[in-house]
mmCIF file of the C-alpha atoms, coordinates in Angstrom:
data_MODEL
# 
_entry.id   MODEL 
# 
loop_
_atom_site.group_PDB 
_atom_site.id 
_atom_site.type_symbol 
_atom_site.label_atom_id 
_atom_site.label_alt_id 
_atom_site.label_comp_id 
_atom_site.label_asym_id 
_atom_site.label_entity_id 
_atom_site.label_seq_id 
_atom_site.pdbx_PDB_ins_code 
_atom_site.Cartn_x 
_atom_site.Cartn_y 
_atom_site.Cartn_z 
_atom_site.occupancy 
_atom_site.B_iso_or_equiv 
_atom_site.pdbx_formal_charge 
_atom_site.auth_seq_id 
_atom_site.auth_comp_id 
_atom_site.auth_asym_id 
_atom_site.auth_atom_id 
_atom_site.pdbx_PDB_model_num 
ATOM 1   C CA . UNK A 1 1   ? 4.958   -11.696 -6.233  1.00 0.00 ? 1   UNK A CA 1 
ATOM 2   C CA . UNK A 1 2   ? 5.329   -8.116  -6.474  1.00 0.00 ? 2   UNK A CA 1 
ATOM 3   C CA . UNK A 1 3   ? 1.860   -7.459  -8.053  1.00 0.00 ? 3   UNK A CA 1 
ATOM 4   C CA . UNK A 1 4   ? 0.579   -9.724  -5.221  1.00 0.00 ? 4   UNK A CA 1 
ATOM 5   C CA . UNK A 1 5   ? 2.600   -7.799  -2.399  1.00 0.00 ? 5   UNK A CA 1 
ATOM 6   C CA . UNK A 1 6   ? 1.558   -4.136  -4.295  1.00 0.00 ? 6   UNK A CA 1 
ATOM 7   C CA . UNK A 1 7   ? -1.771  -5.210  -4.807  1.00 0.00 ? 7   UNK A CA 1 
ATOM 8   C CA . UNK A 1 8   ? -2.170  -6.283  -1.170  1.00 0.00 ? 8   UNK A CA 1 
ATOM 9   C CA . UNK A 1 9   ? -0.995  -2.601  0.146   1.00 0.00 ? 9   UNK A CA 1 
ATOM 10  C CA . UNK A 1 10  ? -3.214  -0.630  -1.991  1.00 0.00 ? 10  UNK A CA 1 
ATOM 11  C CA . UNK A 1 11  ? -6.275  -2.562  -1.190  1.00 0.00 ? 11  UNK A CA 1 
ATOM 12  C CA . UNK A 1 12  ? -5.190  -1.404  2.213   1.00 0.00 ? 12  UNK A CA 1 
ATOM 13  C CA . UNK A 1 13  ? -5.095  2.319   1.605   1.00 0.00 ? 13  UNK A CA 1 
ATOM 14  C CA . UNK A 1 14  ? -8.237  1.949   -0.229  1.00 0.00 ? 14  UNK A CA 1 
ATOM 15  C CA . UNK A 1 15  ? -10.114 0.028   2.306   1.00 0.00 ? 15  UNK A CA 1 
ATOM 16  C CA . UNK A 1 16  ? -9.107  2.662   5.036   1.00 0.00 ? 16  UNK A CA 1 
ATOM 17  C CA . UNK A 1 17  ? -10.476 5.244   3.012   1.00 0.00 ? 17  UNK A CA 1 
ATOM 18  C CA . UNK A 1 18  ? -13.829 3.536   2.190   1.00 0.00 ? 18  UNK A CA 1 
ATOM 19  C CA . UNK A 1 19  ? -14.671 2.013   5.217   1.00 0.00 ? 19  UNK A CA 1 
ATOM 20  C CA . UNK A 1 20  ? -12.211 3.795   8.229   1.00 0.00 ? 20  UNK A CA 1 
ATOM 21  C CA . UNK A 1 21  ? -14.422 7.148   8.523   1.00 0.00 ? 21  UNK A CA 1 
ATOM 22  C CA . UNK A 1 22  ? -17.453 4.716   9.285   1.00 0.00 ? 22  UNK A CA 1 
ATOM 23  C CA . UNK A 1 23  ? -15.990 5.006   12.927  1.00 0.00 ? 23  UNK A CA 1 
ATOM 24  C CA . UNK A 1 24  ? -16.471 9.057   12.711  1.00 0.00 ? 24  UNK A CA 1 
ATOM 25  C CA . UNK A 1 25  ? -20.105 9.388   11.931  1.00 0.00 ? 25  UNK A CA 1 
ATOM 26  C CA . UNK A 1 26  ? -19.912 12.611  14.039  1.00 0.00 ? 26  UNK A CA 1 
ATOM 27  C CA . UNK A 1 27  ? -17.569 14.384  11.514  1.00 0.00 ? 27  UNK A CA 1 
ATOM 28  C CA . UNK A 1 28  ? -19.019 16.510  8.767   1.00 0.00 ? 28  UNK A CA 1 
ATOM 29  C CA . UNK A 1 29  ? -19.392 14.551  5.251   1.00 0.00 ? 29  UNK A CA 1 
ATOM 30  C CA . UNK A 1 30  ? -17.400 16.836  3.098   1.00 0.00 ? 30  UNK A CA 1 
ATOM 31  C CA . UNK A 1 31  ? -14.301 16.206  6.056   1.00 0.00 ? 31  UNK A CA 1 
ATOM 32  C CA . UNK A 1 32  ? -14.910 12.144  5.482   1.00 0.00 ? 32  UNK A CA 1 
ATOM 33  C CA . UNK A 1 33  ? -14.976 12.860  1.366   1.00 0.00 ? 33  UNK A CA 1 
ATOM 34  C CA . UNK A 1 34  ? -11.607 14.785  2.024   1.00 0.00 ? 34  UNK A CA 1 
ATOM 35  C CA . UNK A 1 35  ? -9.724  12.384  4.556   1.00 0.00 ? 35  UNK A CA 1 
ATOM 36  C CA . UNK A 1 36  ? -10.511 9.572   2.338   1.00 0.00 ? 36  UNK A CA 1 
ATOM 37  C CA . UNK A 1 37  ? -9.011  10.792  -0.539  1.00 0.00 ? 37  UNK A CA 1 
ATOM 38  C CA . UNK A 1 38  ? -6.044  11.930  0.758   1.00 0.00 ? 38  UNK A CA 1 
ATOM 39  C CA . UNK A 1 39  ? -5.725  8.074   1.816   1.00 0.00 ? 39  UNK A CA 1 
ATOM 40  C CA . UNK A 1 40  ? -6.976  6.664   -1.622  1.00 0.00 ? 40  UNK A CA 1 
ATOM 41  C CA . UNK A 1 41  ? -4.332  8.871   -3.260  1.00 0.00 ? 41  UNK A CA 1 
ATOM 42  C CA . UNK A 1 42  ? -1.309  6.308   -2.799  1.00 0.00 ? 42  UNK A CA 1 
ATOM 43  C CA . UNK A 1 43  ? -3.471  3.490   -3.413  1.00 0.00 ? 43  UNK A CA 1 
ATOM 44  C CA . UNK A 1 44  ? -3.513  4.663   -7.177  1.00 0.00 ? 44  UNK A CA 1 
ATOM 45  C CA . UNK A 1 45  ? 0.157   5.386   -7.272  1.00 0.00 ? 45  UNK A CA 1 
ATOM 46  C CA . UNK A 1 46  ? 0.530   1.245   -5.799  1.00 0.00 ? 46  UNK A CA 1 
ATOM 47  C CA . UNK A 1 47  ? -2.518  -0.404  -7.941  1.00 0.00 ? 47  UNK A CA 1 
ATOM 48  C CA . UNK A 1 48  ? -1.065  1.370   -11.301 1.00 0.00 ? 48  UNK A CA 1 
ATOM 49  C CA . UNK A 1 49  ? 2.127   -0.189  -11.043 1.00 0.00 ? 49  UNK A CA 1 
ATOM 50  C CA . UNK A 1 50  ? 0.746   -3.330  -10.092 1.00 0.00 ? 50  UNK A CA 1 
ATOM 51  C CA . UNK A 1 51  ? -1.722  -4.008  -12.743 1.00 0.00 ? 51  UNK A CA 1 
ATOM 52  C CA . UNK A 1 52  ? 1.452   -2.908  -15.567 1.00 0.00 ? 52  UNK A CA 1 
ATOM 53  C CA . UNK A 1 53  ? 3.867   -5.591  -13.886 1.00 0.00 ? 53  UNK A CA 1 
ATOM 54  C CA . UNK A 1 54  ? 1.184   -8.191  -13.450 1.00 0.00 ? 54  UNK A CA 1 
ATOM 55  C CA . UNK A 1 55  ? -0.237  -7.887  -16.943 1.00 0.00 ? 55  UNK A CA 1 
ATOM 56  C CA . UNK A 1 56  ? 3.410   -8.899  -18.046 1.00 0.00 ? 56  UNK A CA 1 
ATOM 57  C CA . UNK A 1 57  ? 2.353   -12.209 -16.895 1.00 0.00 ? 57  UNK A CA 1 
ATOM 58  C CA . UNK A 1 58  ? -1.327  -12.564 -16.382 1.00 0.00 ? 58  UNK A CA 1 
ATOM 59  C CA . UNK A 1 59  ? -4.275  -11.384 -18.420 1.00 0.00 ? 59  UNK A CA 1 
ATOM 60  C CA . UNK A 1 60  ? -6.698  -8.114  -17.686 1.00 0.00 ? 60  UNK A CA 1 
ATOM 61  C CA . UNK A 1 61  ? -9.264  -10.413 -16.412 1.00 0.00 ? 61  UNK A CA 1 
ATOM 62  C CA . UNK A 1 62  ? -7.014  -12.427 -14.544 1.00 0.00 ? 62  UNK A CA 1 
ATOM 63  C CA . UNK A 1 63  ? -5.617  -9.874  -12.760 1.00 0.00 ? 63  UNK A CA 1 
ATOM 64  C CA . UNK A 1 64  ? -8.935  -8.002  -12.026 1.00 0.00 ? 64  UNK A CA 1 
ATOM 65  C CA . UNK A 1 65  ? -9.989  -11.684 -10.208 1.00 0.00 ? 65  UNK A CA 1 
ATOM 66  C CA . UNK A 1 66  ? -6.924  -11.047 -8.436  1.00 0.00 ? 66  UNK A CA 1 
ATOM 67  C CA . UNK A 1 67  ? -7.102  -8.012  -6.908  1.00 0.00 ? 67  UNK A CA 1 
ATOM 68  C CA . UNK A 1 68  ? -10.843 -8.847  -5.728  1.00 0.00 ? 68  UNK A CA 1 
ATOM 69  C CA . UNK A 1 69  ? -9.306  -11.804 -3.835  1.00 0.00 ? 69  UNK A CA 1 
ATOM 70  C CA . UNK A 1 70  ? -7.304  -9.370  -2.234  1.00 0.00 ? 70  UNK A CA 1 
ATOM 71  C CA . UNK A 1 71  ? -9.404  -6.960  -1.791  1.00 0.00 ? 71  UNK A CA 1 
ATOM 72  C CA . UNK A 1 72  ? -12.275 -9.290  0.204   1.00 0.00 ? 72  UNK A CA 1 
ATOM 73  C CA . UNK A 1 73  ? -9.391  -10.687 2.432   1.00 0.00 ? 73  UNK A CA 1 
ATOM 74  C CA . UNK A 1 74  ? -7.984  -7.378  3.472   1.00 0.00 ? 74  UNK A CA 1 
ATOM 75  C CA . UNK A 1 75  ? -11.782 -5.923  3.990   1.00 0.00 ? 75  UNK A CA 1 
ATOM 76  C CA . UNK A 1 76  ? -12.514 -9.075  5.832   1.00 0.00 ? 76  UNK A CA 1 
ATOM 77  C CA . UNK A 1 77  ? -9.271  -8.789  7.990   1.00 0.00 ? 77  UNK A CA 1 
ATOM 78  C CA . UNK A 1 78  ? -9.978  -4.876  8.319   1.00 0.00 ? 78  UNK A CA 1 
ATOM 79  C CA . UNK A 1 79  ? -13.166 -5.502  9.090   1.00 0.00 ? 79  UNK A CA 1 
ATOM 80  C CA . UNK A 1 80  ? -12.246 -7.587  12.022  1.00 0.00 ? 80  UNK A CA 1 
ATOM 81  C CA . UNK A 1 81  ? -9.564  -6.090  13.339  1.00 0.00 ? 81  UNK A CA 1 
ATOM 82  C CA . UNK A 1 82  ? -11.205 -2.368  13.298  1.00 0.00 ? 82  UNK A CA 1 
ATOM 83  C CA . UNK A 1 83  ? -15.105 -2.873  13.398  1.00 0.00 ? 83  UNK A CA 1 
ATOM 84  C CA . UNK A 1 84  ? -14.751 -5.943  15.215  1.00 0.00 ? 84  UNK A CA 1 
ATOM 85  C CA . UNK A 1 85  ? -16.960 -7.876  12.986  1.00 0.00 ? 85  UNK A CA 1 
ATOM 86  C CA . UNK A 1 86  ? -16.121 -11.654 13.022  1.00 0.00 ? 86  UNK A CA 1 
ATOM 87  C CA . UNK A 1 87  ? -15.947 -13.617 9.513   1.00 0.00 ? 87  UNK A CA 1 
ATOM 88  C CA . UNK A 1 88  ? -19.159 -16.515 9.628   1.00 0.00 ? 88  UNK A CA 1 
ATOM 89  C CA . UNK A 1 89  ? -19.677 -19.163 7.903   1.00 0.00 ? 89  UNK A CA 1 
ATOM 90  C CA . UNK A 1 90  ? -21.162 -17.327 4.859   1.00 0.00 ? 90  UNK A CA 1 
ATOM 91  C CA . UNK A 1 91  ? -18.044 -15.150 4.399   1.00 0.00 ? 91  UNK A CA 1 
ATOM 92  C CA . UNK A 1 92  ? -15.709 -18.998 4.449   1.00 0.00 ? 92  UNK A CA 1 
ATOM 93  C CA . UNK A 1 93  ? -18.575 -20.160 1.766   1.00 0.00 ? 93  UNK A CA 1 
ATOM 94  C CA . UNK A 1 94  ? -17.790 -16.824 -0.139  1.00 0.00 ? 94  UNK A CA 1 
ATOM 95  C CA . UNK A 1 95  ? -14.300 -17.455 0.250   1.00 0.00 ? 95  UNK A CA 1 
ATOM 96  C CA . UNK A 1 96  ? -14.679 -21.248 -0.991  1.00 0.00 ? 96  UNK A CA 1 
ATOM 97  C CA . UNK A 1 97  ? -16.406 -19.505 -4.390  1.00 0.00 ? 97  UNK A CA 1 
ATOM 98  C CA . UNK A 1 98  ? -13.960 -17.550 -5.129  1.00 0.00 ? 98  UNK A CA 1 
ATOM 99  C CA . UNK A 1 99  ? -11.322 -19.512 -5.129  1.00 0.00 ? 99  UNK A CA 1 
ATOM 100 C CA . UNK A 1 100 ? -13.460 -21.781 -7.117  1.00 0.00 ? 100 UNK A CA 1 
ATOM 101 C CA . UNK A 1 101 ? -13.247 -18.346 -9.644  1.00 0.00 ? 101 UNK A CA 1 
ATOM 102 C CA . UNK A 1 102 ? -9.867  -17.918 -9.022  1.00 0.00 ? 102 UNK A CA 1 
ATOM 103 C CA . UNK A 1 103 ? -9.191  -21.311 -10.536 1.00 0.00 ? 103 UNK A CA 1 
ATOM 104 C CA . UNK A 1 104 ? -11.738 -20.979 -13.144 1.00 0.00 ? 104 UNK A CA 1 
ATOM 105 C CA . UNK A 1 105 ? -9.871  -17.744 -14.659 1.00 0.00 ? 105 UNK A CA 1 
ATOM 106 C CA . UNK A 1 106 ? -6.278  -18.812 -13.886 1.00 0.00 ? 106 UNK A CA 1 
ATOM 107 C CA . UNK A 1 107 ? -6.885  -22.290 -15.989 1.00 0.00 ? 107 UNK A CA 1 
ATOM 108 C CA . UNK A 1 108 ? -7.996  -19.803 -19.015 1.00 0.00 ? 108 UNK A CA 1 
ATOM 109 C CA . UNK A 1 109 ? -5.306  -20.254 -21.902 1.00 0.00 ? 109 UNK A CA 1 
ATOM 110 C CA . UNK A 1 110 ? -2.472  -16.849 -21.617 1.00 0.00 ? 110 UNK A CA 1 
ATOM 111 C CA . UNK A 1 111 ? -2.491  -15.426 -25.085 1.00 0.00 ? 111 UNK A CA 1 
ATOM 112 C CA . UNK A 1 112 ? -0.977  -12.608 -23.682 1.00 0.00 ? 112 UNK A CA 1 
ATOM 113 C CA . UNK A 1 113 ? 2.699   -13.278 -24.858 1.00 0.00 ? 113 UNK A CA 1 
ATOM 114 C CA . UNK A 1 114 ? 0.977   -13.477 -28.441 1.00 0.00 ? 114 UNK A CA 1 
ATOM 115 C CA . UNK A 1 115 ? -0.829  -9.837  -27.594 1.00 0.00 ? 115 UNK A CA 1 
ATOM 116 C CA . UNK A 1 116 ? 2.619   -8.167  -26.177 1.00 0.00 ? 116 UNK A CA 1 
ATOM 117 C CA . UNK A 1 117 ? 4.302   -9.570  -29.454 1.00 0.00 ? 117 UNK A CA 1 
ATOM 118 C CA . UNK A 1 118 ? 1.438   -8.313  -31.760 1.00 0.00 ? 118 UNK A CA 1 
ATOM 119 C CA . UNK A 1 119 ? 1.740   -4.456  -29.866 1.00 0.00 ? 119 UNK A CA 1 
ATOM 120 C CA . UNK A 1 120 ? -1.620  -4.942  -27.754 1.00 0.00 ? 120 UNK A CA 1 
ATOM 121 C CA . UNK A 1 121 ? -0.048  -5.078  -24.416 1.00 0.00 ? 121 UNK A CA 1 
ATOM 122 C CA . UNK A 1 122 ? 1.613   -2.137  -22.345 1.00 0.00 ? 122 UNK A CA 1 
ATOM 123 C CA . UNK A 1 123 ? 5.146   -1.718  -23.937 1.00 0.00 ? 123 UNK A CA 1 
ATOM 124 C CA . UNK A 1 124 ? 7.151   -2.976  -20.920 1.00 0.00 ? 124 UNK A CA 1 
ATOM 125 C CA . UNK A 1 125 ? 10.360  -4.720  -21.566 1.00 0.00 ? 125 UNK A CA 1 
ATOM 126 C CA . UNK A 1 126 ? 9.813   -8.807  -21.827 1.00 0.00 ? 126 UNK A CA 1 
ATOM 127 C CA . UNK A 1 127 ? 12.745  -10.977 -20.508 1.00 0.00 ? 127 UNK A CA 1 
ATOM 128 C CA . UNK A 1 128 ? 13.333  -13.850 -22.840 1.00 0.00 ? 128 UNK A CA 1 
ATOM 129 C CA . UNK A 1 129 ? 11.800  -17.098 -22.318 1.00 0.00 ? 129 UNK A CA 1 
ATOM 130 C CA . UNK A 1 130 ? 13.707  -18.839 -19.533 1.00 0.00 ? 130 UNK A CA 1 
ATOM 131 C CA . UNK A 1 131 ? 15.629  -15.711 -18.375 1.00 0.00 ? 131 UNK A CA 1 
ATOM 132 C CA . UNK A 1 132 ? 16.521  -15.487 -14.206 1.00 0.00 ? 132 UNK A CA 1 
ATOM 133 C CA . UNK A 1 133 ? 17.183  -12.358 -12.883 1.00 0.00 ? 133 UNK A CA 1 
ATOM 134 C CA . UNK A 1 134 ? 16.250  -10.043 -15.653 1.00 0.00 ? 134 UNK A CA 1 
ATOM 135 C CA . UNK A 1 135 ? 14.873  -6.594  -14.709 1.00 0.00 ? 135 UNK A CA 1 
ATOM 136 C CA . UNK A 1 136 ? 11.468  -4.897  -15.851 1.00 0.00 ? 136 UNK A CA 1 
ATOM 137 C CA . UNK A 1 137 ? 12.287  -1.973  -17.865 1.00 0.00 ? 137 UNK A CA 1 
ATOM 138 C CA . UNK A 1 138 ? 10.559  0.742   -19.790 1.00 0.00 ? 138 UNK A CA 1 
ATOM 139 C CA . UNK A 1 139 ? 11.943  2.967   -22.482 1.00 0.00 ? 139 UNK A CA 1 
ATOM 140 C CA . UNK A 1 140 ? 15.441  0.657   -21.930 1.00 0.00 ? 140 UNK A CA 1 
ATOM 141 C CA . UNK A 1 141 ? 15.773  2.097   -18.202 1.00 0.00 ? 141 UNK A CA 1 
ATOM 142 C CA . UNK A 1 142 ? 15.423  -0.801  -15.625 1.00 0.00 ? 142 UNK A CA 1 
ATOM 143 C CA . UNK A 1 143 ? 12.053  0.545   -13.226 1.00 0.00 ? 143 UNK A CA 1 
ATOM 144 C CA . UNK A 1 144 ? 12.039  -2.329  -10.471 1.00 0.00 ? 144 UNK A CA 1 
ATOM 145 C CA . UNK A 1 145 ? 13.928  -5.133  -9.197  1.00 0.00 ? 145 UNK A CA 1 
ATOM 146 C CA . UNK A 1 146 ? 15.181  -8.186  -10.564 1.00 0.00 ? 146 UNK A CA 1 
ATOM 147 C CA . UNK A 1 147 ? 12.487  -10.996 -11.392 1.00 0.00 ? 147 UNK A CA 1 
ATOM 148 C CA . UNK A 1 148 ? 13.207  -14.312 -9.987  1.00 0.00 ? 148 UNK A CA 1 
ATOM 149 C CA . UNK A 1 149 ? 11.502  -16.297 -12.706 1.00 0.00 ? 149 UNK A CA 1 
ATOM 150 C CA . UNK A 1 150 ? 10.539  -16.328 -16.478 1.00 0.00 ? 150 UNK A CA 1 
ATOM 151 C CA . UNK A 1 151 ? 7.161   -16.088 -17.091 1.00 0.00 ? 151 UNK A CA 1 
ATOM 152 C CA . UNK A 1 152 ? 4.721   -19.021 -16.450 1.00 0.00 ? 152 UNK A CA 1 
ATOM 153 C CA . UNK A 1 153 ? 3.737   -20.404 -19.563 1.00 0.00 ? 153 UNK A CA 1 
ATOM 154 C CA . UNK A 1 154 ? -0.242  -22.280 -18.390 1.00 0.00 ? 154 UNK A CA 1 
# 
């Protein structure tokens, strides 16, 4: 949930920088180049933190098909709401695909709890299978808020 939600806001950031200074054609380039990284800076300092909590539970590739679900809704959504470009028919079929994807790479076996045992995963504090409420932690020194559920095991 909290790779979804953090995943979701830095698409956000990063879709405002890519795509808001379309509006401001006027403006010199080297102004758009500059705005637009000052917005893409906090969508690093929200995708980082995302990918390390999510790969506790998902794979690399899993989470990468993820965030590009996220990513096409909020462009879609942006897109919409700022350009005033309506979704058609080809965007829903897009949609349809992806999800399609979506449940292609989420039915792949997790042999990331083998990984994180074996010292290929980030070195973030696991909670014990079956454990409510236990707290991501690195170094020892709890980093976010309690988890509401042990890690899925499909």
């Amino acid at each position: 949930m909290y790779t979804a939600l953090l995943l979701i806001a830095s698409n956000t950031f990063m879709t405002v920088a890519w795509y808001g200074h379309l509006k401001y054609k006027d403006k010199p380039l080297w102004l758009a180049v500059l705005v637009s990284w000052c917005i893409a800076l906090p969508e690093y300092a929200l995708q980082v933190p995302a990918n390390r909590i999510g790969h506790r539970f998902m794979t690399a590739t899993q989470l990468k098909v993820m965030q590009e679900v996220i990513s096409l809704t909020v462009f879609v959504v942006f897109a919409w709401w700022y350009f005033g470009e309506h979704p058609t028919w080809r965007t829903l079929t897009a949609f349809v695909l992806i999800t399609v994807a979506v449940g292609l790479v989420r039915g792949e076996p997790n042999n990331h709890q083998s990984q994180a045992r074996a010292g290929h995963a980030p070195t973030l504090a696991e909670p014990a299978q079956g454990t409510a409420g236990a707290t991501l932690a690195v170094n020892g020194e709890a980093v976010g808020p309690p988890l509401s559920s042990a890690p899925s095991s499909d």
